[in-house]
DRENMAR-922342 format. One record per residue (C-alpha): residue number from 1; x, z, y. Coordinates in steps of 0.1 Angstrom, whole numbers, padded with zeros to 4 digits. Layout:
N
[NUM [X Z Y]] ...
//
This chain:
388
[1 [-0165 -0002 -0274]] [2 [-0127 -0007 -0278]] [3 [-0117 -0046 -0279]] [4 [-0099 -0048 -0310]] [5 [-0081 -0080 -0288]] [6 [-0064 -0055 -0264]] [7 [-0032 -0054 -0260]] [8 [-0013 -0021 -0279]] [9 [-0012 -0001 -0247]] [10 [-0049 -0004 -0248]] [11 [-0056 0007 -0274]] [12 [-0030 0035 -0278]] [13 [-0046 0049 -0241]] [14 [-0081 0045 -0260]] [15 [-0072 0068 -0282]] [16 [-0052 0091 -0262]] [17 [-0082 0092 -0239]] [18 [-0107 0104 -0269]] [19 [-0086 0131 -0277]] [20 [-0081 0141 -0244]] [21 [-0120 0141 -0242]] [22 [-0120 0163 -0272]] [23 [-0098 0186 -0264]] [24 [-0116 0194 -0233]] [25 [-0151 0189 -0220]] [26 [-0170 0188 -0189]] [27 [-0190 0222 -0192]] [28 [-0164 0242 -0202]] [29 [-0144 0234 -0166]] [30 [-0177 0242 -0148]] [31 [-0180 0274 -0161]] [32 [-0147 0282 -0154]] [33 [-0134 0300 -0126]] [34 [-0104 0280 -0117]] [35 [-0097 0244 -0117]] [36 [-0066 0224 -0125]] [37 [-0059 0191 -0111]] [38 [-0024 0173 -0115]] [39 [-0012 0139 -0106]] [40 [0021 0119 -0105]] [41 [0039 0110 -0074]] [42 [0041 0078 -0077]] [43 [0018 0052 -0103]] [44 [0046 0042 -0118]] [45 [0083 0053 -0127]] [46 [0111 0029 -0131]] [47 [0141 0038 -0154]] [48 [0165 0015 -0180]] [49 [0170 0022 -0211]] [50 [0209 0007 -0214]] [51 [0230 0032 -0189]] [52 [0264 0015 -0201]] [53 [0268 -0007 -0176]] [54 [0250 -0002 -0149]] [55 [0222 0023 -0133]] [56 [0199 0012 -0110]] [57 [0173 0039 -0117]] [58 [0177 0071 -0144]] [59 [0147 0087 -0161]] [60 [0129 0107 -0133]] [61 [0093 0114 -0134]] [62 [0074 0139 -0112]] [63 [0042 0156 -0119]] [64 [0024 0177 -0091]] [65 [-0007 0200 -0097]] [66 [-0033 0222 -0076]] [67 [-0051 0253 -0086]] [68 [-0085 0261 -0069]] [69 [-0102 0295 -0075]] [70 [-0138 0283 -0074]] [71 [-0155 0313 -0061]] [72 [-0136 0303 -0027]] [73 [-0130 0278 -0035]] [74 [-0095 0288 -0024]] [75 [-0061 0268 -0035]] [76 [-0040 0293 -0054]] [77 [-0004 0294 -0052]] [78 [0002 0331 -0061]] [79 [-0010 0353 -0093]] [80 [-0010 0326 -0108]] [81 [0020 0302 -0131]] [82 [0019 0264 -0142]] [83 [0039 0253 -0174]] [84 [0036 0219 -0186]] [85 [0043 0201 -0220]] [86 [0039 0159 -0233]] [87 [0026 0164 -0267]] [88 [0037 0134 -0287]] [89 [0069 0125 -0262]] [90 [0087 0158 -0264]] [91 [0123 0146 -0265]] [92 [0145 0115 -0246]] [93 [0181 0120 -0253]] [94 [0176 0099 -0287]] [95 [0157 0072 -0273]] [96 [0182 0061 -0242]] [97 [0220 0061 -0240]] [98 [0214 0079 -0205]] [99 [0232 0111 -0216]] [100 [0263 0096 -0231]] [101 [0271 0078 -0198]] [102 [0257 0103 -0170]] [103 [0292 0120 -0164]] [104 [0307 0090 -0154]] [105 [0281 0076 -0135]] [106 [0273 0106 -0115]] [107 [0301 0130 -0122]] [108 [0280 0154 -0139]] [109 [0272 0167 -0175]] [110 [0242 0173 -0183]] [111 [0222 0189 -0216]] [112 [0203 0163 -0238]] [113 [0168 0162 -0225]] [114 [0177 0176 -0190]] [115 [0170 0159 -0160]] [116 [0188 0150 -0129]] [117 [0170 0176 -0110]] [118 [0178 0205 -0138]] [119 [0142 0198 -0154]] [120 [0132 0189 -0188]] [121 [0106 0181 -0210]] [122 [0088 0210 -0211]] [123 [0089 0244 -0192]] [124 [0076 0260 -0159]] [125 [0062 0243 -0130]] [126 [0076 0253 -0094]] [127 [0056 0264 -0069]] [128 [0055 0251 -0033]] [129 [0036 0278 -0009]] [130 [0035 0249 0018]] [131 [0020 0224 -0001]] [132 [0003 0251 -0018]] [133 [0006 0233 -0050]] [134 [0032 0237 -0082]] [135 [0055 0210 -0091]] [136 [0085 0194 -0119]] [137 [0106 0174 -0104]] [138 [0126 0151 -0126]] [139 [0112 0146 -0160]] [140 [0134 0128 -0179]] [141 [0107 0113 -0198]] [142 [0107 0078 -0217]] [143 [0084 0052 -0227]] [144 [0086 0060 -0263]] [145 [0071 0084 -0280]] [146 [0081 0105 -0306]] [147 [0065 0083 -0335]] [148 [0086 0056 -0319]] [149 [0059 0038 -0305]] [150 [0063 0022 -0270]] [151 [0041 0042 -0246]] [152 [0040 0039 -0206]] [153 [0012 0059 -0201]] [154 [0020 0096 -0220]] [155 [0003 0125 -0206]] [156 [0017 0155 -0200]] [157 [-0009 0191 -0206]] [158 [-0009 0214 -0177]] [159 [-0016 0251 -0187]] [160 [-0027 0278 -0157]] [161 [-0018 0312 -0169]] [162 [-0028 0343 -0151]] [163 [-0003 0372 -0145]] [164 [-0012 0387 -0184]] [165 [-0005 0355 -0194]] [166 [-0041 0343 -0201]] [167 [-0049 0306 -0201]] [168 [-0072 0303 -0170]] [169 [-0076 0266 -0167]] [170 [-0061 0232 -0185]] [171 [-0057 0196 -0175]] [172 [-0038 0163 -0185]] [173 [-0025 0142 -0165]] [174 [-0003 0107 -0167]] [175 [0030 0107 -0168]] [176 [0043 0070 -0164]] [177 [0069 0056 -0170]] [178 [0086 0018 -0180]] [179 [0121 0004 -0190]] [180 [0104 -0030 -0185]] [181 [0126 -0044 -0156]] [182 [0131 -0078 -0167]] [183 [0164 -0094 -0144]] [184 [0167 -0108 -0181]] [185 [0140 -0135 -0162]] [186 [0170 -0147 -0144]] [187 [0204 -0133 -0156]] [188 [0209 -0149 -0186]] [189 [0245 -0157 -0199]] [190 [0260 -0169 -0233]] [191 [0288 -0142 -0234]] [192 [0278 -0116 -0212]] [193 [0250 -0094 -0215]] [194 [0223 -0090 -0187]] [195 [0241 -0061 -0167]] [196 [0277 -0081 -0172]] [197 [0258 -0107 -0160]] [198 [0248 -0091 -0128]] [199 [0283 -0077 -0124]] [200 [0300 -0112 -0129]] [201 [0276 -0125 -0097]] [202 [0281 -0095 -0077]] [203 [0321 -0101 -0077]] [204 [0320 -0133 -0075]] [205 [0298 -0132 -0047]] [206 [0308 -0101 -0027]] [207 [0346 -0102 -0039]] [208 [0341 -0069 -0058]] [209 [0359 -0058 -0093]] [210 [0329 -0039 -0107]] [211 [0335 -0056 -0146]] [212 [0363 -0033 -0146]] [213 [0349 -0003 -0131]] [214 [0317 -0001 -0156]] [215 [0296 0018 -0154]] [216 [0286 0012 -0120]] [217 [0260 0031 -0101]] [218 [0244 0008 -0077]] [219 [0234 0038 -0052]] [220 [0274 0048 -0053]] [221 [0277 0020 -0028]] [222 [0237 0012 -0014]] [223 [0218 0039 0002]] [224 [0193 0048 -0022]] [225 [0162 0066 -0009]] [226 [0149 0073 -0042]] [227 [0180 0089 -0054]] [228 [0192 0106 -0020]] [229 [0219 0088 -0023]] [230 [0240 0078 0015]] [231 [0259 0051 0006]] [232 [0287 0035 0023]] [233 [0282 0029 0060]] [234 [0276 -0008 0068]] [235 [0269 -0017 0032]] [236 [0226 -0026 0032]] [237 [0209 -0002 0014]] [238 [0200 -0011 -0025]] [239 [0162 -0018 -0013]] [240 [0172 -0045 0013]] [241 [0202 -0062 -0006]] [242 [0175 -0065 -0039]] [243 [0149 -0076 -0018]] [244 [0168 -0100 0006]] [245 [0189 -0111 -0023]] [246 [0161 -0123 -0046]] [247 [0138 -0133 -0022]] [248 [0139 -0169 -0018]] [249 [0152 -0168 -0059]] [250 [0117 -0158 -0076]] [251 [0104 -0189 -0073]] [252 [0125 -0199 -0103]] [253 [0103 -0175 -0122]] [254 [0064 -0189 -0135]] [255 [0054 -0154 -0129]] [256 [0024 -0149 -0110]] [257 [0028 -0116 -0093]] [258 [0067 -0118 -0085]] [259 [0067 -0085 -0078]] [260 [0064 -0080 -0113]] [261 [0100 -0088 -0129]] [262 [0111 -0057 -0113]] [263 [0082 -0034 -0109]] [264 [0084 -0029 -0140]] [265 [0076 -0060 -0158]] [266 [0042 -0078 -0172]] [267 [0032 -0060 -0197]] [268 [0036 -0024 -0176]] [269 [0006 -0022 -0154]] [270 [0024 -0005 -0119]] [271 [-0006 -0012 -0099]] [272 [-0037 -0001 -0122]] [273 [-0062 0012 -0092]] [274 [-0090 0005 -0073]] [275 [-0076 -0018 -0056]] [276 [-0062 -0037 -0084]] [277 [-0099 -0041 -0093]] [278 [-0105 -0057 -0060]] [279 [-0080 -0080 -0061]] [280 [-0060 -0064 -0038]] [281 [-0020 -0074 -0049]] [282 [0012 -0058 -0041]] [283 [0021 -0080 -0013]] [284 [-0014 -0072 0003]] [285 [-0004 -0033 0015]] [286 [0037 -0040 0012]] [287 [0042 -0076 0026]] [288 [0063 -0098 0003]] [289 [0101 -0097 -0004]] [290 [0117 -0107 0032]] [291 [0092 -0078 0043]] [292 [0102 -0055 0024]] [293 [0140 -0065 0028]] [294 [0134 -0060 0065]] [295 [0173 -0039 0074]] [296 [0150 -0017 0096]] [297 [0126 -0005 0068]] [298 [0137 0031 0057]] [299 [0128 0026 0019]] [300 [0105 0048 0003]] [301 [0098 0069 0033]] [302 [0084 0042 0051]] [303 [0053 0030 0029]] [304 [0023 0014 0036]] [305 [-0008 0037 0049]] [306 [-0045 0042 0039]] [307 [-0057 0039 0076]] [308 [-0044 0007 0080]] [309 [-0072 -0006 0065]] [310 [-0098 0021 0060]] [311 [-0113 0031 0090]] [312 [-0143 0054 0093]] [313 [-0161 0076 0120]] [314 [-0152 0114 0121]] [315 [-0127 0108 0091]] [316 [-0089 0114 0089]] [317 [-0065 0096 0064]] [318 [-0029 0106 0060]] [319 [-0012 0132 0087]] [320 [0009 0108 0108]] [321 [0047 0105 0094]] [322 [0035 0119 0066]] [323 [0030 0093 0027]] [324 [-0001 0095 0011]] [325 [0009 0113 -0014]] [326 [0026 0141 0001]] [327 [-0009 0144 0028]] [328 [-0032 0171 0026]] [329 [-0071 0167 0035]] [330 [-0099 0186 0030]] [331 [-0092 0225 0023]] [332 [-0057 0217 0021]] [333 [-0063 0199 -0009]] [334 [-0037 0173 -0013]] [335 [-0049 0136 -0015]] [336 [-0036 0124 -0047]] [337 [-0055 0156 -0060]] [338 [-0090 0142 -0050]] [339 [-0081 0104 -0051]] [340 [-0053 0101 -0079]] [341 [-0016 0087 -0075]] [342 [-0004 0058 -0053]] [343 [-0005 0024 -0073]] [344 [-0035 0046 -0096]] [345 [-0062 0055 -0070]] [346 [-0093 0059 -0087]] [347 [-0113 0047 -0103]] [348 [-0081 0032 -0125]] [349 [-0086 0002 -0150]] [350 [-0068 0021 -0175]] [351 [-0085 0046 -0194]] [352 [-0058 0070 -0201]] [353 [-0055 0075 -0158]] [354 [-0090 0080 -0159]] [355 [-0095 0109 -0180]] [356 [-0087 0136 -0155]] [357 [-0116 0125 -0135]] [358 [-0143 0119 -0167]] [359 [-0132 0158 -0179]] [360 [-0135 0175 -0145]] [361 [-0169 0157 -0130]] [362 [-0182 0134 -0160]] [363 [-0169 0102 -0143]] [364 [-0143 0088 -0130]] [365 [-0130 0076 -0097]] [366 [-0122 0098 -0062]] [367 [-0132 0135 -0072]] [368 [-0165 0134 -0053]] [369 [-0186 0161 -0072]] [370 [-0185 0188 -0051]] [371 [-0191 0216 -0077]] [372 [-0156 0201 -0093]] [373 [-0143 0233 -0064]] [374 [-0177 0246 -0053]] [375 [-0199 0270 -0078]] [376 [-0228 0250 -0057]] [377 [-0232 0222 -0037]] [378 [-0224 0233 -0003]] [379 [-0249 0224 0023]] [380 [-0232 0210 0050]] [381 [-0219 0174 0052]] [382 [-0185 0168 0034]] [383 [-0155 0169 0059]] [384 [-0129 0142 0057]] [385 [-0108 0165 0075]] [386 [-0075 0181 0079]] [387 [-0085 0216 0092]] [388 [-0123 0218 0069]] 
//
């Protein structure tokens, strides 16, 4: 039963999860000859929703999606195309300033509602024949939906279509996404605003003019893995100056989880997994701030790994070098198709992440019915393999 005491994010993925359940059902994916499974890169995408002073991080959200023909069961890459739409969050360029400002900040124009990466809202998924899965890259999605109700946790409907154009298979998945960062915790000033704030600091500090050069992309000067963006040599890349900068400065915060005034803030679940569940915190797999501010840490390339604590005989976790989430496993199945996004590893304490799972196999959690793929339950043992 819903708890009529949870917070509005509760209750909005409540609902959002009992449509979902309506709209599809478990028997009608086992009778169906292919399967759809899609996940987000990462459990949680990070964006602000004021662009005219600063940018740390623009709207950028990446889904990912496999097909498996179940009389294999085979992935399926060709014959087939991916399209994907977010009923009820269809638009962003009236809900952020982000396209007003993105010229200046990154010398570029782009078309209201178009992404960084030339993607939009809505439209055709890419395929990848050496992942063997179909992707959009750069969603410029937003946290608030089109009723103009906050929303961190929309989910976007993937539709397989065969060459004829025939709807062969469906899914939902999470798209997430927060403007919660909260450096309001910190920089608070009686005449300048929170990013005038941070740009006072930063020339007073590092005898910069950046109040006159507004607005400022931070990755212009620190290396920015996320964006791609180089840098200038001998200037610490955005990760480590945040990191190192703030570090020994949280303390000044009540918060619990420090992590959280960044990533993305205390209402926003980032970490909503398993693990979560278990206790198991942010500093747990990642270290805490001086860790992660270490110089020598490549940001977001270098990640924590699944086989640094699980360990089991005969099994394989992530190919070495390689994230979790861009691993493959078992029949070339990609790991976050089988066990869900990073930060959202099933089964989720959210609802909304779970539905994917309850649709396909009738629960949630890792995908560990095998007639999900299989038209029967193979005999043999399951492989936790790279080459089965």
């Amino acid at each position: 039963m819903l708890n009529h005491h949870a917070s509005p994010f509760r209750r909005k993925r409540f609902w959002a999860v009992a449509a979902t359940l309506a709209f599809f059902t478990q028997a009608a994916a086992a009778q169906s000859d292919y399967v759809v499974i899609a996940a987000n890169d990462l459990g949680m995408h990070c964006m602000q929703n004021d662009f005219s002073q600063i940018m740390i991080l623009p709207p950028f959200n990446t889904l990912r999606a496999q097909v498996i023909r179940r009389d294999g069961p085979d992935i399926v890459t060709s014959d087939l195309s991916l399209s994907f739409t977010i009923p009820g969050n269809t638009h962003s360029s009236d809900k952020t300033n982000f396209w007003e400002y993105v010229q200046p900040l990154l010398g570029v124009p782009l078309a209201p509602d178009i992404g960084v990466a030339g993607t939009g809202m809505s439209g055709p998924m890419i395929r990848n024949s050496t992942r063997r899965d179909f992707f959009a890259e750069g969603i410029p999605i937003t946290p608030i939906d089109d009723d103009g109700k906050e929303n961190p946790y929309s989910m976007a409907l993937v539709t397989a279509r065969d060459q004829n154009g025939v709807i062969v298979a469906q899914t939902q998945a999470v798209v997430p996404v927060s403007w919660e960062m909260s450096c309001n915790l910190c920089h608070v000033d009686p005449v300048r605003s929170t990013a005038g704030n941070i740009l006072f600091y930063h020339d007073l500090l590092h005898g910069t003019n950046l109040k006159d050069q507004q607005p400022v992309l931070c990755a212009s000067c620190h290396s920015d893995n996320a964006l791609g963006a180089p840098g200038i040599p001998g200037v610490p890349s955005l990760s480590h100056a945040m990191h190192r900068a703030h570090a020994e400065r949280m303390d000044l915060t009540d918060l619990t989880n420090k992590c959280y005034a960044c990533h993305p803030g205390v209402r926003t679940d980032c970490q909503r997994d398993v693990h979560a569940a278990s206790g198991i915190t942010c500093t747990t797999c990642h270290g805490d701030m001086l860790a992660v501010a270490n110089p020598a840490r490549n940001p977001w390339l270098e990640e924590p790994r699944c086989d640094s604590c699980h360990t089991r005989a005969g099994f394989e976790f992530e190919q070495p070098g390689t994230l979790f989430r861009n691993s493959t496993g078992h029949g070339k199945a990609t790991c976050t198709t089988c066990h869900g996004s990073p930060h959202v590893i099933g089964p989720a304490t959210t609802q909304t992440d779970n539905a994917q799972a309850i649709r396909i196999q009738g629960h949630s959690g890792v995908l560990n019915t095998c007639t999900v793929c299989h038209r029967q339950t193979p005999s043999d043992p399951f492989p936790h393999r790279r080459p089965d």
